[in-house]
N, C-alpha and C positions, 0 to 999 in steps of 0.2 A: 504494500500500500504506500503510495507516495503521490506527490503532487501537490497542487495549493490547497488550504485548509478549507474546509466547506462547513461553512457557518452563517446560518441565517436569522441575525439578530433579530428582526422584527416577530415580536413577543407577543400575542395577541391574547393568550392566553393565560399569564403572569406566570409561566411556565418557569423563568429564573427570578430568580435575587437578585444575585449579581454575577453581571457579562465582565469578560476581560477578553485582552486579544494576546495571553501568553503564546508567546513563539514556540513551535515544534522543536524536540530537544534531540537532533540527530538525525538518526536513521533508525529502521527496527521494523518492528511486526506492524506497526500503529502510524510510522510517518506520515505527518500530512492530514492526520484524522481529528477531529473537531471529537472530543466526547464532553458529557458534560457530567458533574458530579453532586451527587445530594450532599445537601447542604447539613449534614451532621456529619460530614466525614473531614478531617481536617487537611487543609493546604493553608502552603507557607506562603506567608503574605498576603491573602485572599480570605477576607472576611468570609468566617463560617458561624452561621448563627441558630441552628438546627431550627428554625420558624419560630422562634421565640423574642420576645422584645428583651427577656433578661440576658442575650448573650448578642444585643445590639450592638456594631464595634467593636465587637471580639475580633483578631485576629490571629490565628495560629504560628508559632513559630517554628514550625516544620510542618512536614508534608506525611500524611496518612501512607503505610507502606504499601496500599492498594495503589495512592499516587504517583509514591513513588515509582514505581514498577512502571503506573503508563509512561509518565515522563521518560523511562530509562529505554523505550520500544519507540520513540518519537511523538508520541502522542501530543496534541495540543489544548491545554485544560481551558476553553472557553466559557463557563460559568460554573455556577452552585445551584443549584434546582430548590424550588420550591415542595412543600413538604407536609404533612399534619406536625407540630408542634415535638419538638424530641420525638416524632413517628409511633405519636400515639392517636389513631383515629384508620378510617377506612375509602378517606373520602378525600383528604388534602384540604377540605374547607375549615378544619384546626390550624388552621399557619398563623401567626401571629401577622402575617404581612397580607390576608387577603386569598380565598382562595384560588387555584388554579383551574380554570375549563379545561372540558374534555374535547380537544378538534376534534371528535367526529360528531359530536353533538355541545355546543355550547350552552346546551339549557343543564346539560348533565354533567356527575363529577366525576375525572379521571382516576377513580378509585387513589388509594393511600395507601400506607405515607407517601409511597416514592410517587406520586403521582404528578409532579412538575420533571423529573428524569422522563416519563413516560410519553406524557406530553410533547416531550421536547424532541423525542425520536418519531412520535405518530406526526403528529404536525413537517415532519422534514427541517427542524432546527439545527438537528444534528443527526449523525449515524448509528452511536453509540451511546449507552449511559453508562454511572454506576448508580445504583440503588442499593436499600437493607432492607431486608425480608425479617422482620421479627415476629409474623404470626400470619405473614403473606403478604408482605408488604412491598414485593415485586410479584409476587401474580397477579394481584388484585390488579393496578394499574394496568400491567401488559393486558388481560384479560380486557378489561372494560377499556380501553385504548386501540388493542386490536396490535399488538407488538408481541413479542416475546421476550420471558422474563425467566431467569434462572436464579433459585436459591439451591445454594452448593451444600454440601453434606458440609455438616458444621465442622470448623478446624482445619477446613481444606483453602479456605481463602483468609488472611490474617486481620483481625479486627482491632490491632494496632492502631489508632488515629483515630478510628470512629467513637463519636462520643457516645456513652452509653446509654442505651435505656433499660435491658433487660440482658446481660451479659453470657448469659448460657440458652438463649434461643437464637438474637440476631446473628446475622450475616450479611457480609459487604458480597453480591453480585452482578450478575453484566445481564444488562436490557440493550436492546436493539430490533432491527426492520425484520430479518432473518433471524435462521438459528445458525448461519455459518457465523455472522458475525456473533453472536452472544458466545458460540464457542470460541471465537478468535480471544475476542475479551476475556473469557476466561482462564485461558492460556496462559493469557499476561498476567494477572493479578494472582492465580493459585500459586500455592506452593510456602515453603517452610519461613518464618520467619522468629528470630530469637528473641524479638521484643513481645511476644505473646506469646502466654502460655498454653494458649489453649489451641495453639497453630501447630500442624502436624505434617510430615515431610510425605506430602502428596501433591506432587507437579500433576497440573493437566498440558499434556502433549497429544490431542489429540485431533483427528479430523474426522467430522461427521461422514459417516457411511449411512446409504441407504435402503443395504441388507436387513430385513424382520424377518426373515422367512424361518419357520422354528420356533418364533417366541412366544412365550407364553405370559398371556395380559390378564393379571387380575379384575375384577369389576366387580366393585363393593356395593354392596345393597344399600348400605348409607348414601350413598353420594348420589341416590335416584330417589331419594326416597320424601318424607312431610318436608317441607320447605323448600324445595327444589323446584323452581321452574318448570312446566313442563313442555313448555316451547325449547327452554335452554336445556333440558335431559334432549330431547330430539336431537337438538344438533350435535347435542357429543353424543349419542348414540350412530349416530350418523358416522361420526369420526369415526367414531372404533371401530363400524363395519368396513371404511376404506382403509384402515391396520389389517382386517382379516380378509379383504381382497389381496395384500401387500403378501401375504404368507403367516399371519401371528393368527394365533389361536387364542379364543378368551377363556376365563375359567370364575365361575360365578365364586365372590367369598363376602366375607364378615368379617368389620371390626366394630364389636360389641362394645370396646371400650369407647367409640368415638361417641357415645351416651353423654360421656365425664370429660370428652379432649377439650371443650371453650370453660369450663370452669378450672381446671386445673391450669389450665393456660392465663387465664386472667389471674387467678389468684399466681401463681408464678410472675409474671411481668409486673403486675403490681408492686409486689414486694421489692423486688429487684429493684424497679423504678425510685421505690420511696429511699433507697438506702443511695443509690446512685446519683438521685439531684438533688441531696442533702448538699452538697458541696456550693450550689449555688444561693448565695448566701449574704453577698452585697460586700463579701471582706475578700473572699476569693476569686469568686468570678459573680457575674451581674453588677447593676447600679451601685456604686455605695452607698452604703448604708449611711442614714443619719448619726454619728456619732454622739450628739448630744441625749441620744434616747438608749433607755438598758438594750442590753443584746437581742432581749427575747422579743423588744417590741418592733426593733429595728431589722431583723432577721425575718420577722411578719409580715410588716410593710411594704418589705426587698418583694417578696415572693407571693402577695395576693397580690402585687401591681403589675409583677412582668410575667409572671403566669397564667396562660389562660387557663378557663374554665375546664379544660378535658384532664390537663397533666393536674392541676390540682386536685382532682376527682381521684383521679389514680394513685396518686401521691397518698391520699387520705386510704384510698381502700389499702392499698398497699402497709400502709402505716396500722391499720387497726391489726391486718392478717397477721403481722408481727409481733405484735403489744402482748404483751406478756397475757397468760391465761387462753390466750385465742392460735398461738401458733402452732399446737398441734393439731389444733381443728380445723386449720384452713389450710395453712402453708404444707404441713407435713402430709396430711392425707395429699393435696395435689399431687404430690412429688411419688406418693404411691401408684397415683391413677396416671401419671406420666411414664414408669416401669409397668405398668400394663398394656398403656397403648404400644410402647415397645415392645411390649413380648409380643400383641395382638401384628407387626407388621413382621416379626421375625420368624413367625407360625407361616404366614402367608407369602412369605419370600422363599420359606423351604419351598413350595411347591408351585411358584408364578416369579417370573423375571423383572416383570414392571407392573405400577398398577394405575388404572387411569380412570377418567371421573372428568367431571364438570371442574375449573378452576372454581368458580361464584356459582351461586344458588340462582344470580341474578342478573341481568345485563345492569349498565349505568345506571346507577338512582339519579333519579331529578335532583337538583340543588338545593338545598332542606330540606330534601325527605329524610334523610336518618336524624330529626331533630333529636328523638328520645334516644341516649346512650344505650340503652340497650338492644334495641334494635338496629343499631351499627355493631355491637360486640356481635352478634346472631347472626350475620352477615361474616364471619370469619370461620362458620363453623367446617368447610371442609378444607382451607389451608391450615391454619393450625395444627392438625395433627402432625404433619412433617415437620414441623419444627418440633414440636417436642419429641420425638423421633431423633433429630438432627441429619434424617433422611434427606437426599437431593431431590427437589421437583423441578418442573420445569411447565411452564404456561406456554402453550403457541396459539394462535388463533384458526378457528376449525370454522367459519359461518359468520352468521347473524340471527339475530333475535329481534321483531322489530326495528329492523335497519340498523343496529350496534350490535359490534362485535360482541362472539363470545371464545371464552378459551378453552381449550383440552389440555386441562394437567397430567403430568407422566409424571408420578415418582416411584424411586427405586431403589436397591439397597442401599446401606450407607455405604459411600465413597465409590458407588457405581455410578455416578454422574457421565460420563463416557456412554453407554448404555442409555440412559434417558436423552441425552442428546441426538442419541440415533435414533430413535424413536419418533420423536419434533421434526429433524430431520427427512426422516421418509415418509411423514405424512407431508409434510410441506411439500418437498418436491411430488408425490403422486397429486396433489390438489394446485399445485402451480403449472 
């Protein structure tokens, strides 16, 4: 890849934050390429403010080692994306800065968090993204956008730089038009790094193939089942039978535990959440804090003013799930029903390769429609389980619903992400 950078500023959708025209850094897998980067992950020099007003001004003094890596393949970092608020929400309309439309319907929202990264490739701003998928927060957007979106088997891509909100779900992955390109992107950014612990010595070197013949496609009775669209069950029903024209066989299963996957999953993130933007505090990071007022009032003040309404909410639930007397009621049982959904995908891996389903229940919500919180949590109910899995999925887009897109999730064993990709792969090209 090389040649002049292709970037198209005009922003119609509040798709970034903030634009820059950093120069391509050499040569490499990426020269020449315009990608753009959500706006919690940190670069040097280049205000990152994860959609909050409390980390207005922020500016990072290095570069996230996802960044670094693009930069080190030629890459050229032309903005920060727009986002739900520390990438808590499903919609992008949580941004402290206003939310992001969806180009292919402007009344609707480009799903969340990453949903300015998504935007910014559907719309043709740019080629590639990166996004964080903490409970599907690259399928959702790819899905309702009409893009494709990869969260990687956890540990496989280094979450170094990314600021946190939920540190044992999220992951830093590659969005773009294709799945050659989300595979390229991925290429660049996996593999081992010593500033995270939790990063494991698994390079991706790979090139999409689009051999299925032989495989064997799980199809879960949840993911067709009360809440499910059934115009959007059609069209990935639809997909999966152009898989088993390709050569793959389906094999009907169950995960019983996906009952308990969005409660164990919220109470998880929560918790996480509340212990992790404790930090932001008016003396650390955010506004400062009024000095003339005690700690407690001034550390108050910091955080109901540049906080929105969503990360507060979560910050709170998060904080009770902890508080002494309640955490083994809430926090620890999750963390049971999170080693069950795992065992429920490790049962059904024995005997199926990959497992596929509907990304969303639902095409693009209208723009206020998920007002009530809980009815945006209910809406994450078939991505989440791969994260608490720490399984790789992957969203491509299979149709329409309604004239908006919808997506076909593939996910697959842990650290088979090679495999899921060929999968996205051969359906794309049989429907291109």
């Amino acid at each position: 890849m090389s040649g002049e950078i292709a970037f198209n500023p005009d922003d119609k959708y509040n798709a970034f934050l903030t634009t820059c025209r950093k120069a391509p850094h050499g040569t490499g897998k990426l020269a020449g390429v315009a990608v753009a980067v959500k706006d919690n992950i940190s670069t040097l020099n280049i205000e990152t403010t994860c959609a909050s007003k409390i980390l207005k001004g922020y500016i990072p003094p290095y570069d996230a080692h996802a960044v670094g890596l693009l930069k080190s393949e030629g890459a050229a970092i032309v903005g920060k994306t727009n986002m739900d608020e520390f990438g808590m929400g499903t919609t992008t309309e949580n941004s402290g800065f206003g939310p992001t439309l969806n180009p292919c319907d402007t009344t609707r929202v480009p799903g969340g968090s990453s949903g300015g990264s998504a935007a910014a490739v559907a719309a043709g701003m740019v080629r590639m993204a990166l996004g964080t998928d903490t409970g599907g927060s690259i399928r959702c957007p790819a899905a309702f956008c009409g893009i494709v979106g990869l969260k990687p088997s956890y540990g496989r891509v280094s979450r170094y730089g990314l600021i946190a909100y939920s540190n044992s779900l999220e992951q830093i992955g590659p969005m773009g038009k294709t799945v050659t390109d989300v595979s390229t992107l991925m290429g660049v950014i996996a593999g081992y790094d010593r500033h995270d612990t939790s990063s494991l010595n698994k390079p991706y070197n790979h090139t999409p193939k689009a051999d299925i013949k032989g495989l064997r496609i799980g199809i879960p009775q949840e993911y067709f089942g009360k809440g499910v669209d059934s115009q959007v069950a059609a069209v990935v029903k639809k997909a999966i039978g152009r898989l088993e024209e390709l050569g793959a066989t389906t094999v009907p299963c169950s995960i019983p535990s996906m009952e308990y996957a969005l409660a164990a999953y919220y109470v998880t993130c929560t918790c996480e959440a509340s212990s992790n933007l404790a930090r932001f505090d008016g003396v650390r990071y955010g506004p400062a804090a009024d000095t003339k007022k005690s700690w407690h009032d001034a550390y108050q003040e910091v955080r109901s003013a540049a906080f929105g309404p969503e990360v507060r909410r979560r910050i709170m639930l998060g904080t009770f799930a902890l508080s002494s007397g309640y955490y083994g009621k809430y926090y620890a049982k999750a963390q049971i029903a999170r080693e069950n959904i795992k065992a429920d995908f490790n049962r059904i891996f024995a005997d199926v390769d990959v497992i596929a389903g509907p990304t969303m229940p639902t095409i693009a919500f209208k723009l206020k429609e998920k007002s009530d919180p809980l009815s945006m949590y209910l809406a994450d109910i078939l991505t989440v389980p791969a994260n608490l899995a720490g399984i790789p999925a992957i969203s491509v887009p299979c149709g329409k619903s309604e004239g908006m897109p919808v997506g076909l999730q593939i996910m697959g064993r842990m650290f088979d992400d090679e495999r899921v990709v060929d999968v996205a792969y051969a359906y794309e090209q049989a429907v291109n």
